[in-house]
C-alpha positions as a Markdown table, in Angstrom:
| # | Residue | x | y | z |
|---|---|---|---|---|
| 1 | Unk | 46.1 | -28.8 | -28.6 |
| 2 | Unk | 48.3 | -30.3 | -25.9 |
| 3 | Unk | 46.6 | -30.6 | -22.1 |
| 4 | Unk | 49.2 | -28.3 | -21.1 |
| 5 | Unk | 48.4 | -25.7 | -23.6 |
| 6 | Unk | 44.6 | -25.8 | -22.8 |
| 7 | Unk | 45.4 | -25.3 | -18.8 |
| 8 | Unk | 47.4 | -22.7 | -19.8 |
| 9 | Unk | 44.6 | -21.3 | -21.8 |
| 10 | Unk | 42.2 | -21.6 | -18.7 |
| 11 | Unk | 44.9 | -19.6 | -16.5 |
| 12 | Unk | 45.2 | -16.9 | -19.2 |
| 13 | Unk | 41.4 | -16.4 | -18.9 |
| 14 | Unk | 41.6 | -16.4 | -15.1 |
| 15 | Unk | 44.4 | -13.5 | -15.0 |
| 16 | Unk | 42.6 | -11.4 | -17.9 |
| 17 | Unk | 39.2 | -11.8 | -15.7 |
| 18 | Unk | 41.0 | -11.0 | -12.2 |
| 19 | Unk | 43.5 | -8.3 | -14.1 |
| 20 | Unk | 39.3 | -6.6 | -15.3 |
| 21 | Unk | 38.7 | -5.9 | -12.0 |
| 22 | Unk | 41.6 | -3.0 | -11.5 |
| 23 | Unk | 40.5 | -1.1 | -14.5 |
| 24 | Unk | 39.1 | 2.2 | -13.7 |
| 25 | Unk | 37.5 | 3.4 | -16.0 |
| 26 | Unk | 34.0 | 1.3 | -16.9 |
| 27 | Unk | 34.8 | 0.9 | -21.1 |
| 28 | Unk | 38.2 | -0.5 | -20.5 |
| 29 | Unk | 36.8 | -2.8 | -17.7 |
| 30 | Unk | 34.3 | -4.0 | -20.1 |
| 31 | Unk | 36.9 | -4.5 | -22.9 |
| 32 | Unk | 38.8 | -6.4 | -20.7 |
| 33 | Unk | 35.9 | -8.7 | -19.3 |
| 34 | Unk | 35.6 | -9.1 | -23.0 |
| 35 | Unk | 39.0 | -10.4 | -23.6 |
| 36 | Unk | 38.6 | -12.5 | -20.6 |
| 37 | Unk | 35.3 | -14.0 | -21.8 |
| 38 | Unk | 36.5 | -14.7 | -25.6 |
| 39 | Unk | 39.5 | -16.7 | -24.1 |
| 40 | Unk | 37.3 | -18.8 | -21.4 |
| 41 | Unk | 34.9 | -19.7 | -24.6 |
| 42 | Unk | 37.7 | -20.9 | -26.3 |
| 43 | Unk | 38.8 | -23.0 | -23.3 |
| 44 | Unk | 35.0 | -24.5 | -22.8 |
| 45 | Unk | 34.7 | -25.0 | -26.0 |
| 46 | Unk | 38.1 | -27.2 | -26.0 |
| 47 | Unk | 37.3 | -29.1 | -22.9 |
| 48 | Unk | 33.3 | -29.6 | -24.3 |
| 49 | Unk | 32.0 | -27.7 | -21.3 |
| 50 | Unk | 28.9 | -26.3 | -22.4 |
| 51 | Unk | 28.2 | -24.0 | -18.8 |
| 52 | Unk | 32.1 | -22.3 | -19.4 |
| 53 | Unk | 30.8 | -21.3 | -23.2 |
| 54 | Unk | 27.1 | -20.5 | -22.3 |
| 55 | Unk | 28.4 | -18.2 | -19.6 |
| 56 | Unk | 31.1 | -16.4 | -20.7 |
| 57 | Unk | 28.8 | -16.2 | -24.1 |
| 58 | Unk | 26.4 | -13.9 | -21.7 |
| 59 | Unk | 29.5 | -12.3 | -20.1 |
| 60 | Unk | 30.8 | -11.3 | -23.2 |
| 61 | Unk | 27.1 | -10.1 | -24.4 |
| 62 | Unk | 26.6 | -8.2 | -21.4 |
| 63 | Unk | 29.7 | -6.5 | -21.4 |
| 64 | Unk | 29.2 | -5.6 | -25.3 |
| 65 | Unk | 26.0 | -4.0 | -24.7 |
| 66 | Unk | 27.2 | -1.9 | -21.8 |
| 67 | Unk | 29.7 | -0.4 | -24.3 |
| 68 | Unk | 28.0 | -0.6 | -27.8 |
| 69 | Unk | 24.1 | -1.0 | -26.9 |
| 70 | Unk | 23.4 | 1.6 | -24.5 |
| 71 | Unk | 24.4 | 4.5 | -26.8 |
| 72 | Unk | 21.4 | 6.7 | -27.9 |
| 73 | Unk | 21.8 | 8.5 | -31.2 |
């Protein structure tokens, strides 16, 4: 994947984080901070950043169980 592409990449994850934050209602904000966090592990894990993919691996987790884990049935 061409430099350009990957910086690309990084911005897409940047507007789907930023674009999270005018969600109102809490599981579309989560689904969104999802999205965001799938696309920055792809980006760390094409520039070999380990902190991008361990974080946004806990983003992504935390955001999942706010949606999926907290249910009681």
């Amino acid at each position: 994947m061409s430099h350009v592409a990957i910086d690309y990449l990084g911005w897409t994850a940047t507007a789907a984080f930023v674009g999270s934050y005018f969600f109102t209602r809490p599981s579309l904000l989560r689904g969104a901070q999802m999205f965001g966090a799938l696309l920055w592990v792809t980006y760390g894990v094409l520039i070999k950043a380990s902190p991008v993919i361990v974080a946004n691996v806990l983003v992504f987790s935390a955001a999942a169980w706010t949606i999926y884990g907290k249910r009681t049935f």
